[in-house]
N, C-alpha and C positions, 0 to 999 in steps of 0.2 A: 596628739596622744589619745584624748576621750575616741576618736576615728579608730586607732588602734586597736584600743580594748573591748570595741563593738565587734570589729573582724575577729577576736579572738574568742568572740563568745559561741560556744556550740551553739549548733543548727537546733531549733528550735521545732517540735513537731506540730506538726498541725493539728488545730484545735480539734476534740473527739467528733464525730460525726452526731447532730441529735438522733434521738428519734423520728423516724418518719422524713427527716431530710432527704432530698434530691440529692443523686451523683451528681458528680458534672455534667456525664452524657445527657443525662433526662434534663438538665437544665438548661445546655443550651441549644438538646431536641423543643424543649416549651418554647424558648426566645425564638429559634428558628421560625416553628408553627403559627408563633405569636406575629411575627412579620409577614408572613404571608397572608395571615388570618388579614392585615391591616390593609395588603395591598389588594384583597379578593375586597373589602369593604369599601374600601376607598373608589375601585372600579364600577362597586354597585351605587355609589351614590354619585356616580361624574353626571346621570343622565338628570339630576336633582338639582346641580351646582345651580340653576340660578333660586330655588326658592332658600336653599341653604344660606347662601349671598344674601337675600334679603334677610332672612331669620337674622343673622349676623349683623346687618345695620341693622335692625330695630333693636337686636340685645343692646349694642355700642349707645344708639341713643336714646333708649326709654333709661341705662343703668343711672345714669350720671343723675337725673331729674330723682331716681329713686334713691339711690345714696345720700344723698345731699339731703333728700326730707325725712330719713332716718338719722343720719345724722345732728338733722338741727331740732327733731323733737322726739318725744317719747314712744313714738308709732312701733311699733313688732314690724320687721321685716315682711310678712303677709298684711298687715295693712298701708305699709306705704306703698307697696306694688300694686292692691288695689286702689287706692287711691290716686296713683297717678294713670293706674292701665286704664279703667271704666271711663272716665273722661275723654279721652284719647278714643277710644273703641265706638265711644258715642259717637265723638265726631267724626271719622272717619267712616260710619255709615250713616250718616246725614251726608256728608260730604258725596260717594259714590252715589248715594240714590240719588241725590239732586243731580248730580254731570250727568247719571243714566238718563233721569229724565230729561234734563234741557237738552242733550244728545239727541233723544230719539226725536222729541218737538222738532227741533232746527232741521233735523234730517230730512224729515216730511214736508216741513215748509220748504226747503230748497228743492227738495222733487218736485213738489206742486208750482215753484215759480218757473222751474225749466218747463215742467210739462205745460205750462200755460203761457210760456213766453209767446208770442206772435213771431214777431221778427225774427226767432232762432227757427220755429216750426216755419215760416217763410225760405228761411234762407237752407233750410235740410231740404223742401219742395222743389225749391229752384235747381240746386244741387243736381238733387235726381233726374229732374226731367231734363238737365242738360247732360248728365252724366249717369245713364241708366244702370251701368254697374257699380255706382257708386253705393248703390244704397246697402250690398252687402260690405262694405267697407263702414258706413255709419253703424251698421247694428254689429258688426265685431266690438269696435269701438266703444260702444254704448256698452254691450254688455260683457268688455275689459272695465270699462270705470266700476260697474255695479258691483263686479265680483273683486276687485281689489277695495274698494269701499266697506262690503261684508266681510273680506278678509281681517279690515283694521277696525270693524266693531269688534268680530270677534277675538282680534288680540287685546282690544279692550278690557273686554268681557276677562279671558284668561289674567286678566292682567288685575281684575279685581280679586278676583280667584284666587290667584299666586300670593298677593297683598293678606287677604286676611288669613290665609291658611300660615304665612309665615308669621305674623302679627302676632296667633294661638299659640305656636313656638316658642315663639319668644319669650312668651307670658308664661308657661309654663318653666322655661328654664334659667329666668329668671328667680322664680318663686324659689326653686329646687336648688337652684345656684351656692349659695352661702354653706349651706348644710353639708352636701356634698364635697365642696372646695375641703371644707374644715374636716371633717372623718379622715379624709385623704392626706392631712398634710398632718395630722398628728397621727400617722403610722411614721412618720419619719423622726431622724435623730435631729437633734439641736441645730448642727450645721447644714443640714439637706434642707431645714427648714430657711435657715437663714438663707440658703444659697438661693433656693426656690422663690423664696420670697419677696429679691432683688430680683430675680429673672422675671417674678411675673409685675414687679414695680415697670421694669423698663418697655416690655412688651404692652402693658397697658399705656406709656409713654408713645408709642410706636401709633399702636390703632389713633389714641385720643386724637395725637396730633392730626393724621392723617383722616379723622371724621371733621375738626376741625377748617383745615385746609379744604374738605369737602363743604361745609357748610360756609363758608363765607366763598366760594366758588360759586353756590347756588343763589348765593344774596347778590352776585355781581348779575348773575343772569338775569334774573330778577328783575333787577336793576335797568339793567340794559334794556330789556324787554317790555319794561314799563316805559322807558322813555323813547324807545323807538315807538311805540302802538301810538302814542302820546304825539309824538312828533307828524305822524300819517294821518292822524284825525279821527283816533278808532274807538269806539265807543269803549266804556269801562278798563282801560290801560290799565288804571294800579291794580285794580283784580285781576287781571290777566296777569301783570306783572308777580303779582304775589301767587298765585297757582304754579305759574312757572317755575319761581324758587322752589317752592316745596316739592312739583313733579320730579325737580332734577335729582332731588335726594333715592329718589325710585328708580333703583338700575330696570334696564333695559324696554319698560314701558313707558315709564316717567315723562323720556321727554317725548316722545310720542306722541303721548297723551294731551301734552303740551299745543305741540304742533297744531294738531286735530282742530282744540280749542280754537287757537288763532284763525284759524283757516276758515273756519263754522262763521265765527264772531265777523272776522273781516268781510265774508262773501254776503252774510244776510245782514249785515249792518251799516258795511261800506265808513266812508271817510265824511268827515264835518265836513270839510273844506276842499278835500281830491277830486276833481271831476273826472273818473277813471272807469272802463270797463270794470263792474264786478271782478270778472277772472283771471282779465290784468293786475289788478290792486292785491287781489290775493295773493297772484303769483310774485308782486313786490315784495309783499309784507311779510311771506314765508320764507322767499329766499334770502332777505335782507336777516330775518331772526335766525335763520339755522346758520349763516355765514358768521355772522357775530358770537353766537353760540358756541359753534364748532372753534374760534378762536380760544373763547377763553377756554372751553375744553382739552383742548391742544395744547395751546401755550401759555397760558397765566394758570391752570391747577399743577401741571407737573413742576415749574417751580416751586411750586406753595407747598406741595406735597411734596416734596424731594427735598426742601429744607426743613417739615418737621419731621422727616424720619431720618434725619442724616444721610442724604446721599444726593450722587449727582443728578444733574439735569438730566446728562447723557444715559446714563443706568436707568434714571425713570422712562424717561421715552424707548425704549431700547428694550426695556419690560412691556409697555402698551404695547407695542408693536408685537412683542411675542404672543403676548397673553389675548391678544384681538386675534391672532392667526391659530392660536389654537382653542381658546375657549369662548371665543365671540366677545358679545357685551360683558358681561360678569366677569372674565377676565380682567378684562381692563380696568373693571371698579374697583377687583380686591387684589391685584400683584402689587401694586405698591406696600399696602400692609403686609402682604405676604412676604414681601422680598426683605421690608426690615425683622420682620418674626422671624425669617431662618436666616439672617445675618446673625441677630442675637443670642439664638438657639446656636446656630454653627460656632461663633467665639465660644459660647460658654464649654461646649461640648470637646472644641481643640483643647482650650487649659484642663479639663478634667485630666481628658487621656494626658498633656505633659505633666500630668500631675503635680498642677497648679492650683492655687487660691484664684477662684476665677474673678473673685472682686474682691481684690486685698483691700482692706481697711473699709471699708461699705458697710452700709447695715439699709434692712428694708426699714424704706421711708413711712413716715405713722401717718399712711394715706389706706382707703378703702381695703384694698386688697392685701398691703401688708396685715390688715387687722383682721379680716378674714379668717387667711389661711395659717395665722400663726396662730388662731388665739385656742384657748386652751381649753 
């Protein structure tokens, strides 16, 4: 009956037009503009995606360390950011300038031990004088190591570069973060807040997990890494081991950087107890850690990570695979979070249009970000 007497009510006009409001045309001429405007930006920053990627892991893991000591003391949001950021900034240039240096040290000494070896400068003489064209094949040789060698200082180098330049990023939008969030969420109504504010409860559910799953990925390697150098006889294991973890957190130099190390330490320090060519031992101890490495990479994070964003094994490898063929390293490190970000985005966005309650009976949880963007 109340059905009935709603059809039977005249047509209702449309609210007056205000002042200065947009027609329709002009409004979804701007939405138009506006999506193109996003895909011309997004194109200019694909050439950026890896310092992006990191800027993004350092916001995920400096926020949590800074929430948590605004939260448990009286600190102003700009002092706990510095308080946790300055510490952090320090170490991590002590940290590069000391690998610079022990870097360039170790590099010289292993020059100066080849160039003064005896028996390799024997056995290059011998070479030649039985094999006279040989010697243009030793100096290609030669100067392919030298030049792929400078090539991975200088990804190094780029690779400190990229680190503090995203680190600055970070720090700044961090700082900026709260303020912004909160302007923005009290232009909305009561429910766009409530709704927004479970979207961004669950999306922070999404990354956390998925930095998580990252960081105990990197404790395995670590791990692993400390106890193979350990097992081969290799001077300083647990440091090694412990640099390892923390490179791995660093896409696409990280572990690289990692490697370098190993390779540096094993060939000028050799084994307690291996009685092994130098280049053999090296060539064990690298291949044995990238093989172990590339496992848990492979197979034990995309579990980890595929059960804290809800989804399959299958979908997460199925994602690396994409996002390695079309975005390289950095792909691989953030489709996972991406793929649950526009799971969660795309559900919310289908119940709208059915015009549905996208989280019937939910309310945003009274964690960081609920309190944030709601608060008044």
């Amino acid at each position: 009956m109340k059905d009935k007497e709603i059809e039977l009510q005249p047509h209702q006009p449309p609210p007056p037009q205000r002042p200065g409001e947009w027609d329709q045309f002009t409004r979804q001429a701007a939405i138009v503009i506006l999506l193109l405007g996003v895909l011309v930006l997004v194109s200019a920053m694909l050439p950026m995606i890896n310092m992006l990627g990191v800027t993004g892991i350092f916001i995920l893991i400096l926020s949590y360390p800074i929430n948590r000591l605004q939260s448990k003391t009286k600190l102003s949001r700009t002092a706990a950011v510095f308080v946790i950021i300055i510490p952090i900034a320090v170490l991590l240039f002590l940290l590069f300038g000391n690998v610079i240096q022990w870097f360039v040290t170790n590099t010289q000494s292993m020059v100066a031990d080849l160039q003064n070896n005896d028996d390799l400068n024997q056995a290059i003489q011998s070479l030649t004088a039985q094999y006279p064209g040989s010697i243009q094949w030793i100096t290609e040789v030669l100067r392919n190591m030298a030049l792929s060698f400078g090539d991975q200082f200088s990804a190094g180098m780029q690779f400190i570069a990229l680190t503090a330049t995203s680190f600055f990023l970070a720090f700044l939008f961090i700082l900026e973060m709260p303020a912004n969030l909160t302007k923005s969420f009290q232009s909305l109504s009561d429910v766009s807040q409530r709704e927004f504010g479970i979207l961004a409860d669950r999306l922070s559910a999404v990354w956390n997990g998925w930095l998580r799953s990252t960081v105990i990925t990197s404790i395995i390697i670590g791990t692993t890494t400390a106890l193979e150098l350990f097992l081969f006889g290799i001077p300083y294991a647990g440091l090694l081991g412990i640099i390892t973890g923390f490179l791995n957190l660093i896409p696409t130099f990280g572990p690289l950087i990692s490697y370098l190390l190993i390779i540096l330490v094993t060939y000028t320090q050799g084994s307690s107890y291996i009685a092994l060519d130098p280049i053999v031992l090296t060539l064990l101890v690298w291949g044995v850690n990238m093989l172990v490495n590339q496992y848990v990479r492979l197979v034990i994070f995309p579990k980890l990570a595929g059960k804290a964003v809800h989804m399959p094994v299958f979908l997460v490898i199925l994602g690396l695979v994409v996002a390695a063929v079309l975005w390289g390293v950095i792909g691989v490190i953030l489709v996972i979070p991406l793929l649950g970000t526009a799971g969660e985005v795309l559900r919310y966005v289908l119940r709208k249009i059915n015009r549905q309650d996208p989280y019937p009976g939910e309310e945003p949880q009274a964690g960081y970000w609920a309190k944030e963007i709601t608060s008044k």
